[in-house]
Backbone and ligand atoms as CSV (ligand in chain L), in Angstrom:
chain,resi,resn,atom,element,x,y,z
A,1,UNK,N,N,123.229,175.253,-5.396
A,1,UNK,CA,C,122.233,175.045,-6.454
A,1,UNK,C,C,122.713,174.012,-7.464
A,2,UNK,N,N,123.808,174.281,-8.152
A,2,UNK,CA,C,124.499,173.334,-8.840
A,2,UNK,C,C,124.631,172.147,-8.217
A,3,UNK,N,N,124.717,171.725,-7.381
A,3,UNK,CA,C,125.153,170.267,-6.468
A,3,UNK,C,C,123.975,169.626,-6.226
A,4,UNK,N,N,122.765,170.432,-5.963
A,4,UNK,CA,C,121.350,169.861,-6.030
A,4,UNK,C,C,120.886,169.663,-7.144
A,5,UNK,N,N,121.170,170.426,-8.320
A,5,UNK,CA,C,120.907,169.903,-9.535
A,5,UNK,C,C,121.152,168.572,-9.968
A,6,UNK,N,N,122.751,168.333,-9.861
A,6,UNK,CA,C,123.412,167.145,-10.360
A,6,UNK,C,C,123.403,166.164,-9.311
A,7,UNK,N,N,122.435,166.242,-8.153
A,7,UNK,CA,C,121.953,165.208,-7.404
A,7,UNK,C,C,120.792,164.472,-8.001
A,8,UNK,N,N,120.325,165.761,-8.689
A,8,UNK,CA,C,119.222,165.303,-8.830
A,8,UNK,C,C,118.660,164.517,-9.987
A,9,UNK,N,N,119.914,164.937,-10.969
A,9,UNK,CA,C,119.984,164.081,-12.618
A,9,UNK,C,C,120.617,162.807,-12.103
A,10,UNK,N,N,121.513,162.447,-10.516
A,10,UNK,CA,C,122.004,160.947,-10.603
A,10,UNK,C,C,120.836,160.487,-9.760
A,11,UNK,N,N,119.773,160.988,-8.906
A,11,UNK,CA,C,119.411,160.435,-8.663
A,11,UNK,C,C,117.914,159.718,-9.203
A,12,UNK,N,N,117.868,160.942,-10.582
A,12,UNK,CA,C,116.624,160.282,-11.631
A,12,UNK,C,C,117.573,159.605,-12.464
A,13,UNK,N,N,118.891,159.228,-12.777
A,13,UNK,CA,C,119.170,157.664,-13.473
A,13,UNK,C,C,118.923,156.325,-12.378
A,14,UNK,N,N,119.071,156.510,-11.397
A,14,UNK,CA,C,119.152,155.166,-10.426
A,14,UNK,C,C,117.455,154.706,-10.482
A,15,UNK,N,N,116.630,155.676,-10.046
A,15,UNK,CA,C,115.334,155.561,-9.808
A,15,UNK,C,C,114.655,155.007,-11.743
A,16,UNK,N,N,114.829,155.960,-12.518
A,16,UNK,CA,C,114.562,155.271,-13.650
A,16,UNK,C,C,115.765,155.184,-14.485
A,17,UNK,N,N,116.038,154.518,-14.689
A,17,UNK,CA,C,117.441,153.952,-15.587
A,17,UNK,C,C,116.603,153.743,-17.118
A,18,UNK,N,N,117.242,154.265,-17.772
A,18,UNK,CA,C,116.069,153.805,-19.330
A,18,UNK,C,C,117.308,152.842,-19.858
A,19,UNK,N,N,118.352,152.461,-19.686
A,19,UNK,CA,C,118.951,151.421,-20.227
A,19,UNK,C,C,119.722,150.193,-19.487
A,20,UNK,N,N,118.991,150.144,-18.391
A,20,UNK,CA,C,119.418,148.577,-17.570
A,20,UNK,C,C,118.362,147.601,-17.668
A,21,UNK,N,N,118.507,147.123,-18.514
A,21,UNK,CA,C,117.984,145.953,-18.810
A,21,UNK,C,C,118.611,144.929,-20.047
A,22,UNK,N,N,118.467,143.274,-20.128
A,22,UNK,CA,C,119.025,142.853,-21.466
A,22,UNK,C,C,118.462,143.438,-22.728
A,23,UNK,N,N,119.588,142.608,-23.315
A,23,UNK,CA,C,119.152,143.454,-24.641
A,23,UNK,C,C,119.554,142.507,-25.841
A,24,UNK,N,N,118.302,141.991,-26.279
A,24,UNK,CA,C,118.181,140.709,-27.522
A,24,UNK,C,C,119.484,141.164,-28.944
A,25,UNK,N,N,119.352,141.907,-29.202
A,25,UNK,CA,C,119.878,142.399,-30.459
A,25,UNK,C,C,121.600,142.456,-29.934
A,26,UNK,N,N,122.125,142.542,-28.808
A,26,UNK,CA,C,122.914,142.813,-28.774
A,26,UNK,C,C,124.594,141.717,-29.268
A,27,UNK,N,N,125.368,142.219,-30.074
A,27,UNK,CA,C,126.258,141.273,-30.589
A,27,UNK,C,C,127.969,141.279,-29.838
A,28,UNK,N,N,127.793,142.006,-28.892
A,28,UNK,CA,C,129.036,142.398,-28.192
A,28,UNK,C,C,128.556,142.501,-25.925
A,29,UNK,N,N,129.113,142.053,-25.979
A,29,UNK,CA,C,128.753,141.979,-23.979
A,29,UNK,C,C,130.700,141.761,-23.601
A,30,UNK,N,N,130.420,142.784,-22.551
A,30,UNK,CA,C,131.642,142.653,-21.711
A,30,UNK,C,C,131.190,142.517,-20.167
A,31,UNK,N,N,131.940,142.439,-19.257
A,31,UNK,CA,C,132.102,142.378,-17.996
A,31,UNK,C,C,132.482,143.487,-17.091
A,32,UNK,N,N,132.128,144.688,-16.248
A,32,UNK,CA,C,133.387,145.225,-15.655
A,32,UNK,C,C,133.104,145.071,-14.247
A,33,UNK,N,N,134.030,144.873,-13.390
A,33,UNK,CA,C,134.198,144.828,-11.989
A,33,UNK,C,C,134.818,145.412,-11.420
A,34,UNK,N,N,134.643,146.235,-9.883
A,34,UNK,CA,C,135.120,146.854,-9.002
A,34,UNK,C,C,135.233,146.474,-7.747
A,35,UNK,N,N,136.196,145.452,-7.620
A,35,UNK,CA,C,135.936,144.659,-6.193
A,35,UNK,C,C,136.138,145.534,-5.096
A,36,UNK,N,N,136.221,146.766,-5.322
A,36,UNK,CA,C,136.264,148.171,-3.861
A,36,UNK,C,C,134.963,148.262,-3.420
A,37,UNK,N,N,134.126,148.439,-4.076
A,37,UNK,CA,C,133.185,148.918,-4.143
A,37,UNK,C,C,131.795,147.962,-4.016
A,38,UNK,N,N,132.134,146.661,-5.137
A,38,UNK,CA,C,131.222,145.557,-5.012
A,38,UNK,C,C,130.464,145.806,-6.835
A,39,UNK,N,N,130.718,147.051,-7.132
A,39,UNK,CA,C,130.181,146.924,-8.107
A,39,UNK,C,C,130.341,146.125,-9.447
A,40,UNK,N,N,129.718,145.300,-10.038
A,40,UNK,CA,C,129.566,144.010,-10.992
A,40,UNK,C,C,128.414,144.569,-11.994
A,41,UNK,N,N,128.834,145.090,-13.051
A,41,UNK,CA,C,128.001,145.166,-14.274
A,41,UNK,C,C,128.311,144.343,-15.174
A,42,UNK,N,N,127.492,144.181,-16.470
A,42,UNK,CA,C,127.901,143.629,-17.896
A,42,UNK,C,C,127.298,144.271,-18.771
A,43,UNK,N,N,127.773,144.739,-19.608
A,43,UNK,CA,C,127.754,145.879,-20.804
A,43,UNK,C,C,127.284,145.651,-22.192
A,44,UNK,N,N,126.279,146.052,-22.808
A,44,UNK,CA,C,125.659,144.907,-24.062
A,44,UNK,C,C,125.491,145.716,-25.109
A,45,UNK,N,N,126.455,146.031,-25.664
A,45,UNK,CA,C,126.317,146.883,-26.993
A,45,UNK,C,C,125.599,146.023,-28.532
A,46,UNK,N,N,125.175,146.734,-29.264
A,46,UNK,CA,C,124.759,146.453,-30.387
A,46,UNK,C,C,125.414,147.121,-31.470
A,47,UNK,N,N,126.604,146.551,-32.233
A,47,UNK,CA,C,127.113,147.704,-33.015
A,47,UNK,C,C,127.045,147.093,-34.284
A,48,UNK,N,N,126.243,148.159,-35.467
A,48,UNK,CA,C,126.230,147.567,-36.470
A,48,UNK,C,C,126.254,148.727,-37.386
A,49,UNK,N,N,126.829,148.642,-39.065
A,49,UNK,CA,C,126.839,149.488,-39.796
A,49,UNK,C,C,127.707,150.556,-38.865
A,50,UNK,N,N,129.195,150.503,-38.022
A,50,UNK,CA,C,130.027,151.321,-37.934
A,50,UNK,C,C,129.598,152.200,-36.923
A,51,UNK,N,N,128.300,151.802,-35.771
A,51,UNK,CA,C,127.730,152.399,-34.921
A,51,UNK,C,C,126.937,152.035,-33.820
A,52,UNK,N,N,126.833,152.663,-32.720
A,52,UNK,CA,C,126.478,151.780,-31.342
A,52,UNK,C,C,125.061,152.065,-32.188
A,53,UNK,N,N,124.355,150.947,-32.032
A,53,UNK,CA,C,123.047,151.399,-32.632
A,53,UNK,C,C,122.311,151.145,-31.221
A,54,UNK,N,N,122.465,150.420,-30.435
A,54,UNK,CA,C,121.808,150.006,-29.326
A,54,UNK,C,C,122.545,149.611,-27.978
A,55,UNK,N,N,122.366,150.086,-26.697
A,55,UNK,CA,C,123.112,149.476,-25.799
A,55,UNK,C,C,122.250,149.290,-24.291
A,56,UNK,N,N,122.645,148.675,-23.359
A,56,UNK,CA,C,122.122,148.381,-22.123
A,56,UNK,C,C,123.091,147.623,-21.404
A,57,UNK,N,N,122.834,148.019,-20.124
A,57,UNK,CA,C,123.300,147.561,-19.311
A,57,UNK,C,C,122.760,146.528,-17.888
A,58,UNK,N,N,123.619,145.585,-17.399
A,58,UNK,CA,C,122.783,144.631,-16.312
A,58,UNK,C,C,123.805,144.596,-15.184
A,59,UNK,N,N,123.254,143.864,-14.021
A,59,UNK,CA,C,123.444,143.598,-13.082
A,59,UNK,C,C,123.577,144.681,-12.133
A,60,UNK,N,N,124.289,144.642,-10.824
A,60,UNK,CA,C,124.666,145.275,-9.529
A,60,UNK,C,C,125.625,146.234,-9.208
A,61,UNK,N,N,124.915,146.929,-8.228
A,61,UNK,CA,C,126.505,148.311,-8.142
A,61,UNK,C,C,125.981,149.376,-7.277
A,62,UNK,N,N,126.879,150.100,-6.594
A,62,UNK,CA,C,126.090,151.488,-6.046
A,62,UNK,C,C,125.825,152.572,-6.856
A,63,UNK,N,N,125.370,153.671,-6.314
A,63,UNK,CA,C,124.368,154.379,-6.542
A,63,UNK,C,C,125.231,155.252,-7.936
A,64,UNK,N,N,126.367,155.354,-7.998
A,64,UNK,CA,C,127.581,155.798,-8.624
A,64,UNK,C,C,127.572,155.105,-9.687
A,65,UNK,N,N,127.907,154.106,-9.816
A,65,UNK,CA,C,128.305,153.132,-10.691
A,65,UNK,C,C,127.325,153.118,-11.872
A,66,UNK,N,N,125.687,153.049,-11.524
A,66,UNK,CA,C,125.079,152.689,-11.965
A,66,UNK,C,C,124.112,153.717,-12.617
A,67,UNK,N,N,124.326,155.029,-12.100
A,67,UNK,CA,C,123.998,156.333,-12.538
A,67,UNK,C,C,125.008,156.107,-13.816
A,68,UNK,N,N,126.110,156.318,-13.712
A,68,UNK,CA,C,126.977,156.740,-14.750
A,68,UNK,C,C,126.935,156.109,-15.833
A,69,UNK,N,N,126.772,154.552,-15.401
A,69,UNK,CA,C,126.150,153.310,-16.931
A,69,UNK,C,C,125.023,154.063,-17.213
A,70,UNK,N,N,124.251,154.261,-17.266
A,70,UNK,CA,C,122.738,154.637,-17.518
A,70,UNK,C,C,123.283,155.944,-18.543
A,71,UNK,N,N,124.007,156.996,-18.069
A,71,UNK,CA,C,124.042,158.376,-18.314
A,71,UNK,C,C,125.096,158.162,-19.728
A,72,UNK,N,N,126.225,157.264,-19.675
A,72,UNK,CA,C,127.057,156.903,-20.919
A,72,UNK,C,C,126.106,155.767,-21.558
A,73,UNK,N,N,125.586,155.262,-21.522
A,73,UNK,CA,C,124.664,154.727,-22.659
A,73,UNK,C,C,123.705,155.582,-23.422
A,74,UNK,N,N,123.226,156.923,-22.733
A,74,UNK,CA,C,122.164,157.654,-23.243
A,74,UNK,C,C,123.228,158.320,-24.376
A,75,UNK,N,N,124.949,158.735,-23.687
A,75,UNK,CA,C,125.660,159.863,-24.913
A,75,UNK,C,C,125.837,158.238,-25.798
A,76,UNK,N,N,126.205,157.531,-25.689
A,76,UNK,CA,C,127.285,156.582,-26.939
A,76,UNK,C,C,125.807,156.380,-27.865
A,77,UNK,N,N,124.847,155.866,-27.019
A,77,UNK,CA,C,123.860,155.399,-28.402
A,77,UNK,C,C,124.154,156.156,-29.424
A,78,UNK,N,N,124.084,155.491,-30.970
A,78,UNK,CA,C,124.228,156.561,-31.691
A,78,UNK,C,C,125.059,156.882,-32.161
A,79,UNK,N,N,126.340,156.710,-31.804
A,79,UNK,CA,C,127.986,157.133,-32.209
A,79,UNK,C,C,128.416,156.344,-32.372
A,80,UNK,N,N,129.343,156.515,-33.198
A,80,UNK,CA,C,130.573,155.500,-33.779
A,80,UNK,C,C,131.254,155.922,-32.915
A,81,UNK,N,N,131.984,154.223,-32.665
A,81,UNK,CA,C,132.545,153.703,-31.765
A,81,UNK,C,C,133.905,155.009,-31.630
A,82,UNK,N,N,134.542,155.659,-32.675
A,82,UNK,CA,C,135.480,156.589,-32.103
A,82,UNK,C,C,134.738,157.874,-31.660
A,83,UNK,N,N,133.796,158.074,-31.787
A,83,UNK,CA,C,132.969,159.147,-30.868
A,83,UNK,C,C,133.217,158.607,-29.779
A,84,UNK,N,N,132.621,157.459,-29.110
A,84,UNK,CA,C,132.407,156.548,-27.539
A,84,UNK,C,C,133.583,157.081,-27.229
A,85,UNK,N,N,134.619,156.602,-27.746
A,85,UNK,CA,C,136.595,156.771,-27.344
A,85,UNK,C,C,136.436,158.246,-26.919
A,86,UNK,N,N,136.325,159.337,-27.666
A,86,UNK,CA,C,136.207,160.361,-27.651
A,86,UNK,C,C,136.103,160.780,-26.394
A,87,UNK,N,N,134.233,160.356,-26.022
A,87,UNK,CA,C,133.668,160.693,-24.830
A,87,UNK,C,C,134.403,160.191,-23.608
A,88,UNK,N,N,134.554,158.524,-24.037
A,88,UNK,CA,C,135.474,158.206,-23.111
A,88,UNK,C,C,136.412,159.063,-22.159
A,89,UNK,N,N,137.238,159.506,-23.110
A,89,UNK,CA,C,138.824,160.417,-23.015
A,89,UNK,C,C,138.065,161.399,-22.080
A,90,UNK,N,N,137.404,162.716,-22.451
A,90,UNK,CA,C,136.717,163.503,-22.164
A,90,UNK,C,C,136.057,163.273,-20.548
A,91,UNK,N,N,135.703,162.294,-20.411
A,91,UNK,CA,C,134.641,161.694,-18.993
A,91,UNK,C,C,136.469,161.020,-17.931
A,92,UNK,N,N,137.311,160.626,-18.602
A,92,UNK,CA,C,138.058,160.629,-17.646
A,92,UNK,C,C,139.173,161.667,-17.450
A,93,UNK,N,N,139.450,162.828,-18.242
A,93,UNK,CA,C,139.833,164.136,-17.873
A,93,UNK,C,C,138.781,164.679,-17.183
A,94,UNK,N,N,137.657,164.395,-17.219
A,94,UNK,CA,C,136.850,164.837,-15.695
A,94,UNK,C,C,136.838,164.767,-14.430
A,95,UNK,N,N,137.196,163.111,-14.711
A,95,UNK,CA,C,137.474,162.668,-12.867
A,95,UNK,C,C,138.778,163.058,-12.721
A,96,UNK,N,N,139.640,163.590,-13.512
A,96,UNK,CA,C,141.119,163.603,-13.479
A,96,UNK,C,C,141.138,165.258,-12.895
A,97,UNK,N,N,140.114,166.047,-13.070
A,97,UNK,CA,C,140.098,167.186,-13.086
A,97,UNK,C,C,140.612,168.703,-13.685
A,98,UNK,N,N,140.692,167.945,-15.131
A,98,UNK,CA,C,141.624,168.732,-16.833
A,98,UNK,C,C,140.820,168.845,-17.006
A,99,UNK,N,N,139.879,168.974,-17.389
A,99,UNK,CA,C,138.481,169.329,-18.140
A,99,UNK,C,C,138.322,171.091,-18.525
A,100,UNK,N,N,138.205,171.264,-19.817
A,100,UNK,CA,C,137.478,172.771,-19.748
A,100,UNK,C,C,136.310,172.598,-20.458
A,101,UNK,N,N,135.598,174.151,-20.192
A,101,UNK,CA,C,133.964,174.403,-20.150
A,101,UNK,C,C,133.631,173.211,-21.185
A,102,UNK,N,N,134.206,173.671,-22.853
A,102,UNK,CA,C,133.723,173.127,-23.842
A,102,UNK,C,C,134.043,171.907,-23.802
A,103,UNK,N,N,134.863,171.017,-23.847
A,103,UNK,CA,C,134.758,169.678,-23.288
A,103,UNK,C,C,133.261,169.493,-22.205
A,104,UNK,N,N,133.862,170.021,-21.401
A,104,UNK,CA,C,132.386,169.523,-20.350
A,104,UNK,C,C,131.041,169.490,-20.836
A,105,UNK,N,N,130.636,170.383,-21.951
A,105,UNK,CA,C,129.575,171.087,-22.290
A,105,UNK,C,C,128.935,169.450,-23.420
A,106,UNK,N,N,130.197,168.435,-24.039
A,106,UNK,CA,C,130.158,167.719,-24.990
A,106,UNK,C,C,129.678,166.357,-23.957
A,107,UNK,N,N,130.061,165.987,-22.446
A,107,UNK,CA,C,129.952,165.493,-21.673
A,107,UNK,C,C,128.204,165.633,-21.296
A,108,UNK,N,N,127.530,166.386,-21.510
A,108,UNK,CA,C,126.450,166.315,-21.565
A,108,UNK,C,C,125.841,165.799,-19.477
A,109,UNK,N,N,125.179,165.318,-19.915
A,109,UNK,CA,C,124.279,165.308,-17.839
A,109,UNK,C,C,125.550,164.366,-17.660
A,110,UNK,N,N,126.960,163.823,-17.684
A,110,UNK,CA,C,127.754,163.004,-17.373
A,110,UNK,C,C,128.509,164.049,-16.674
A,111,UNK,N,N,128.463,165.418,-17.117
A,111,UNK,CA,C,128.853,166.236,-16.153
A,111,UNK,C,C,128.603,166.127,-14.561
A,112,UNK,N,N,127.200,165.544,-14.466
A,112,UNK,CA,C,126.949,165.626,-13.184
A,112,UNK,C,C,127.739,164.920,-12.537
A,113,UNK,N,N,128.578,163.975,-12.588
A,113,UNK,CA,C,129.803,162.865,-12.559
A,113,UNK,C,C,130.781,164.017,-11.990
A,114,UNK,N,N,130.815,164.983,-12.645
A,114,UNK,CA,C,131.954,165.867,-11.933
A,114,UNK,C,C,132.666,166.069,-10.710
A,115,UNK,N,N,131.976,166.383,-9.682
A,115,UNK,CA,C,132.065,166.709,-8.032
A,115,UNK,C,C,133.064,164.713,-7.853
A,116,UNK,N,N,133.272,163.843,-8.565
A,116,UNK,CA,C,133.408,162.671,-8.076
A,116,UNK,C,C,135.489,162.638,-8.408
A,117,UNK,N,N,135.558,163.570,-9.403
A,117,UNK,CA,C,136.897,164.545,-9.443
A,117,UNK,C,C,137.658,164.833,-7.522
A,118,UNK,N,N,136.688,164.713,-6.586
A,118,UNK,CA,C,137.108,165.585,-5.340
A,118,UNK,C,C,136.817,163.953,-4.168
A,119,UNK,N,N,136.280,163.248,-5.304
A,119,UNK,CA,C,135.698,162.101,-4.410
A,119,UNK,C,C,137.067,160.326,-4.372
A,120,UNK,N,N,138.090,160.706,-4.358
A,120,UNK,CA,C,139.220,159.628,-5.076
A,120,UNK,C,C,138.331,158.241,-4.741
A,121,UNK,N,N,138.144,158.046,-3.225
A,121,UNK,CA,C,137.452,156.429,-3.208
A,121,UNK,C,C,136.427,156.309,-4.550
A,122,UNK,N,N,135.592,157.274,-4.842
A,122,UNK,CA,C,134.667,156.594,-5.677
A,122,UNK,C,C,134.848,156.665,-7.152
A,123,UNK,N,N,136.196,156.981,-7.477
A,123,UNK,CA,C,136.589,157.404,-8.674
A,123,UNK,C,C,136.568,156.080,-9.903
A,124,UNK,N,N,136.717,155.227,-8.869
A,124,UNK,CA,C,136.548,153.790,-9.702
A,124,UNK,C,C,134.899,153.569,-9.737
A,125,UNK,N,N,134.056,153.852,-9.033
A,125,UNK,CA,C,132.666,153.408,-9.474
A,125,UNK,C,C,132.243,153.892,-10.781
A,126,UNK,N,N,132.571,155.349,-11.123
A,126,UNK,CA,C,132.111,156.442,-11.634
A,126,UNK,C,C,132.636,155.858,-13.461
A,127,UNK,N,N,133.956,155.573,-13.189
A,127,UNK,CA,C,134.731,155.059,-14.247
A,127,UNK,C,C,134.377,153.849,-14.974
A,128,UNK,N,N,133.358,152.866,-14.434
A,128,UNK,CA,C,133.638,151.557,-14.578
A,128,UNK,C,C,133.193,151.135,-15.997
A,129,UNK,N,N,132.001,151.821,-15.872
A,129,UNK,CA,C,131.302,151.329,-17.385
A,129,UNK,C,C,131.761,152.042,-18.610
A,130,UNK,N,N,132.534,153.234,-18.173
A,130,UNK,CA,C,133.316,153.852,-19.617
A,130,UNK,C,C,134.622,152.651,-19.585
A,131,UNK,N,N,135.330,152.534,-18.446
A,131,UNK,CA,C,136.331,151.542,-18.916
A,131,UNK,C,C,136.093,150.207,-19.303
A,132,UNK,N,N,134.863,149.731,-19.397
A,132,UNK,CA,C,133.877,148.559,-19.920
A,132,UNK,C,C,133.972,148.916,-21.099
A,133,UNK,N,N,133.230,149.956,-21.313
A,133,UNK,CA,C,132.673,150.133,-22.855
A,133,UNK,C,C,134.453,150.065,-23.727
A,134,UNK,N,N,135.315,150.879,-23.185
A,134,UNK,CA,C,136.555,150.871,-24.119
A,134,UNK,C,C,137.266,149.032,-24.001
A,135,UNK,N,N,137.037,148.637,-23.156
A,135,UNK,CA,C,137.465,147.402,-23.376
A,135,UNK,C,C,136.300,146.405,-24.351
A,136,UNK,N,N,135.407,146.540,-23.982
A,136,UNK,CA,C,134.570,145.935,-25.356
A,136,UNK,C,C,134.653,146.284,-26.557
A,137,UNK,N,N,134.914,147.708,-27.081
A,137,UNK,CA,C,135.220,148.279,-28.271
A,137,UNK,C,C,136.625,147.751,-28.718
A,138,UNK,N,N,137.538,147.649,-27.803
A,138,UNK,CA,C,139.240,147.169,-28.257
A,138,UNK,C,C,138.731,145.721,-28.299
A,139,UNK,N,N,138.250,144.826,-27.691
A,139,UNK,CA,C,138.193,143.460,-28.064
A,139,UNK,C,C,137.202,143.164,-29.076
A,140,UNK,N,N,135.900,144.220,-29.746
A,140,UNK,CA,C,135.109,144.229,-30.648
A,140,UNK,C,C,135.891,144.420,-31.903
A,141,UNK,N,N,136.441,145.470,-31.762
A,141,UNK,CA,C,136.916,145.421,-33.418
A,141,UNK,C,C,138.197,145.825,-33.910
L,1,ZN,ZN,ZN,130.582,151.707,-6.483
């Protein structure tokens, strides 16, 4: 039941993604790549007044990759940038498989990311756009 659930939250980010697309306002863009995999995003934050006020994401990737951009843009909108770090930390003691309940519970539908803990090849898809977002935040500010 659980495994069909969290099929089913990655497979309504791929089908509707509410944040892949450009994004005018945005004052910060990074790059991340996974040449395992093929996956090639670029990351377009808007941070102003001490907070992601806006973000989106573009380009190519599998079904992994691109769920998980979608699903960490829905938690960071909104947070200051040491929240993002936060989540960050949190989303990769997931794939690491340290995680407890209450952590997980702060992880929000990125939980569904979980089962990818058991998955090592795809551990880099899953990762890419949180390790995007922390490298845009360290070269942002
Ligand atoms: Zn991938």
């Amino acid at each position: 039941m659980a495994d069909s659930f969290y099929g089913e939250v990655l497979a309504d980010h791929n089908l509707h993604p509410l944040h892949r697309h450009e994004l005018e306002s945005a004052n910060f863009v990074c790059k991340g790549l996974n040449p395992t995999c093929g996956d090639d995003i670029e990351l377009h934050l808007d941070i102003r007044d001490g907070r992601i006020a806006d973000g989106s994401f573009t380009g190519i990737g599998c079904a992994i990759s691109q769920a998980s951009a979608d699903i960490m843009l829905e938690l960071i909108i909104g947070k200051t940038p040491d929240e993002a770090r936060h989540l960050k930390d949190l989303f990769m003691k997931m794939i690491a498989g340290e995680i407890n309940d209450d952590e997980l519970d702060e992880l929000e539908e990125a939980g569904a990311l979980q089962s990818i803990s058991k998955m090592p090849a795809r551990v880099k898809c899953a990762t890419l756009s949180w390790k995007t977002m922390e490298k845009l935040l360290n070269d942002a500010l």
